[in-house]
N, C-alpha and C positions, 0 to 999 in steps of 0.2 A: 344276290350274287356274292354278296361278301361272307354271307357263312361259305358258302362253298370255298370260298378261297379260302377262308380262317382252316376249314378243315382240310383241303385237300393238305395244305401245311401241317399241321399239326399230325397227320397221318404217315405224310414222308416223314416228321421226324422220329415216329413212334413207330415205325417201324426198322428205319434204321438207328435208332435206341440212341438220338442225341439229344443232347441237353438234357435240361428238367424234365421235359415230354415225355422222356422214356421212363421215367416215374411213376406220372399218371396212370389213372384207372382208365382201360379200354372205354370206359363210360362220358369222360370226362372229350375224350377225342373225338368220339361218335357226334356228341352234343351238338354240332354246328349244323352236321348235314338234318339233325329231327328238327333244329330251328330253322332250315331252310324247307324242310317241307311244311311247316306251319305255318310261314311267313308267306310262300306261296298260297297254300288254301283261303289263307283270308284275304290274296289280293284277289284272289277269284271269285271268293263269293261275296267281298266288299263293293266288287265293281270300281276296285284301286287298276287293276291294267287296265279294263278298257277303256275307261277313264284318261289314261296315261296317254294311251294310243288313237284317241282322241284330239288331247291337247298336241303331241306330235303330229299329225296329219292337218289339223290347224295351221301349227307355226308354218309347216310344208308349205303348204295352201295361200296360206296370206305372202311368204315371200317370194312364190312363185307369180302370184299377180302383183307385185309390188316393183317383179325384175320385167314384167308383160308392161307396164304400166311405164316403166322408166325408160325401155327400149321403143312406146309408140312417142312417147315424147319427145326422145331423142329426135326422132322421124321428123317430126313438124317444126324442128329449128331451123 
């Protein structure tokens, strides 16, 4: 996600010709969005997302029986 933001930047400025940006080689600007799609291919075929989205559904999971757990307690004071 962050090349895309490096790029989408660097694109608005190179397009509207500010700063140093408007210097660079159209090559040089492009760069972020080919590292964002590399970056994705190998979380896909590393098994880095679903992995990710794993441990997210985890953390979910355990604080949702943790808030289950602390609301049957409350019950039995």
């Amino acid at each position: 996600m962050y090349f895309l933001g490096i790029g989408c930047l660097l694109l608005i400025l190179k397009v509207l010709e500010l700063g140093p940006v408007a210097q660079l080689s159209w090559w040089w600007v492009m760069l972020p969005f080919a590292l964002a799609v590399v970056w994705w291919y190998w979380a896909d075929a590393s098994g880095y997302t679903k992995r990710k989205a794993s441990e997210d559904f985890d953390k979910k999971r355990d604080e949702r029986r943790a808030r289950r757990k602390d609301a049957i307690d409350g019950r039995r004071r």
